[in-house]
Structures are given as structure tokens and as C-alpha cells.
FISEMAR-531002 format. One record per residue (C-alpha): x, y, z. Coordinates in steps of 0.02 Angstrom, whole numbers, plus 50000, padded with zeros to 5 digits. Layout:
BEGIN
<<X Y Z>>
...
END
This chain:
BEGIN
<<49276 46462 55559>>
<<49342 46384 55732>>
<<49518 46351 55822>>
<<49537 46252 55949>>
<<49679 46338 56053>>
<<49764 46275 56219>>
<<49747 46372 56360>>
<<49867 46343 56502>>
<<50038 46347 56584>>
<<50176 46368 56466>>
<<50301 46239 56545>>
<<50296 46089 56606>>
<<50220 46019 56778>>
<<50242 45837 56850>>
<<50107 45760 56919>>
<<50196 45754 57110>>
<<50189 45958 57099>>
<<50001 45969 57028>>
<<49954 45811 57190>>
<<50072 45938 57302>>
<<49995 46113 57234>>
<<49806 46023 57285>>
<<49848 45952 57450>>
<<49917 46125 57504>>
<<49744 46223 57425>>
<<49656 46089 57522>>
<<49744 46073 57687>>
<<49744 45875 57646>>
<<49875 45741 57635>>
<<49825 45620 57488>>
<<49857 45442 57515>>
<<50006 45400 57375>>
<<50024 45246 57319>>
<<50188 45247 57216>>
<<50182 45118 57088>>
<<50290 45086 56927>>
<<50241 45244 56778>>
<<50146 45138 56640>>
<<50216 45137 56460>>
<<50131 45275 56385>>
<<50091 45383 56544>>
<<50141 45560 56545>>
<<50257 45627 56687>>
<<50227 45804 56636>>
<<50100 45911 56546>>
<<50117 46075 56468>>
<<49998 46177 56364>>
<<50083 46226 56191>>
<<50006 46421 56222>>
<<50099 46500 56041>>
<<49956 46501 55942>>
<<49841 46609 56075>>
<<49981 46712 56122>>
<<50018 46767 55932>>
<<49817 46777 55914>>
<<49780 46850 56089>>
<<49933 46903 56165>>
<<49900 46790 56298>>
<<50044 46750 56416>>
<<50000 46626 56587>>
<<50056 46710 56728>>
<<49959 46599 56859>>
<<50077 46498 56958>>
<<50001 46312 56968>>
<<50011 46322 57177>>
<<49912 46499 57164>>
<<49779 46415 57029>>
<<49752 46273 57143>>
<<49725 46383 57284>>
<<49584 46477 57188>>
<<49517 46342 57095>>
<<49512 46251 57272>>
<<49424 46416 57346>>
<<49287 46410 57178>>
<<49241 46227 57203>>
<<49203 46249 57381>>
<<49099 46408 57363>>
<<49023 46338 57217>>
<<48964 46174 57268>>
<<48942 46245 57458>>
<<49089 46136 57540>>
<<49138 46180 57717>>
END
């Protein structure tokens, strides 16, 4: 009686644009240390979304620099940050 469903963007993301997307929610630089990708890293991540849309009708329409933003604005009110 359960699904397990993805919930997320539809396309992909590298991991430079997620870093970018938080230093620019946080007003930080991060310190980048650009090393060699491992075998077996991911570059990008996506969430496969077809199976909430066609049960949900469910579409993402949260831009990742926007979600950052918020989710940047939630853990700071949450936790009591500055």
C-alpha cells in the first residue's frame, strides 16, 4: 500500500550551480577545492518526477537559485541564525 515517489527538479543540476545557488542565498563564498571527479561520482542530479506527475499532477516550478534562497531563509529562522 506505499510508493515511494521522487520529488524534485525535473532536469538536471551540476553540483557547481547547487555550491553557486547556496553561496548567493547565503551571501558566502565557499572555499573550493577543485580536485579530480572520483569514478562513480555524480556530476548532475535530477529527480525522475513522471510517476507523481501522472499520480499528482505535480510539475516543479521552483528554480534551484529561488529554493536555495528560501530554504536558506527557513534554516535561519528555524534554527534562529543571524
Amino acid at each position: 500500500g506505499h510508493r515511494i515517489l521522487n520529488i524534485g527538479n525535473c532536469h538536471p543540476e551540476t553540483v557547481l550551480a547547487m555550491i553557486e545557488a547556496l553561496e548567493s542565498a547565503l551571501g558566502v563564498t565557499a572555499k573550493k577545492v577543485m580536485k579530480p571527479t572520483p569514478p562513480g561520482e555524480v556530476t548532475a542530479t535530477f529527480a525522475d518526477v513522471s510517476r507523481l506527475t501522472a499520480l499528482t499532477g505535480y510539475a516543479p516550478k521552483v528554480a534551484i537559485g529561488d529554493g536555495m534562497a528560501r530554504f536558506a531563509t527557513w534554516f535561519r529562522d528555524y534554527y534562529r541564525i543571524g
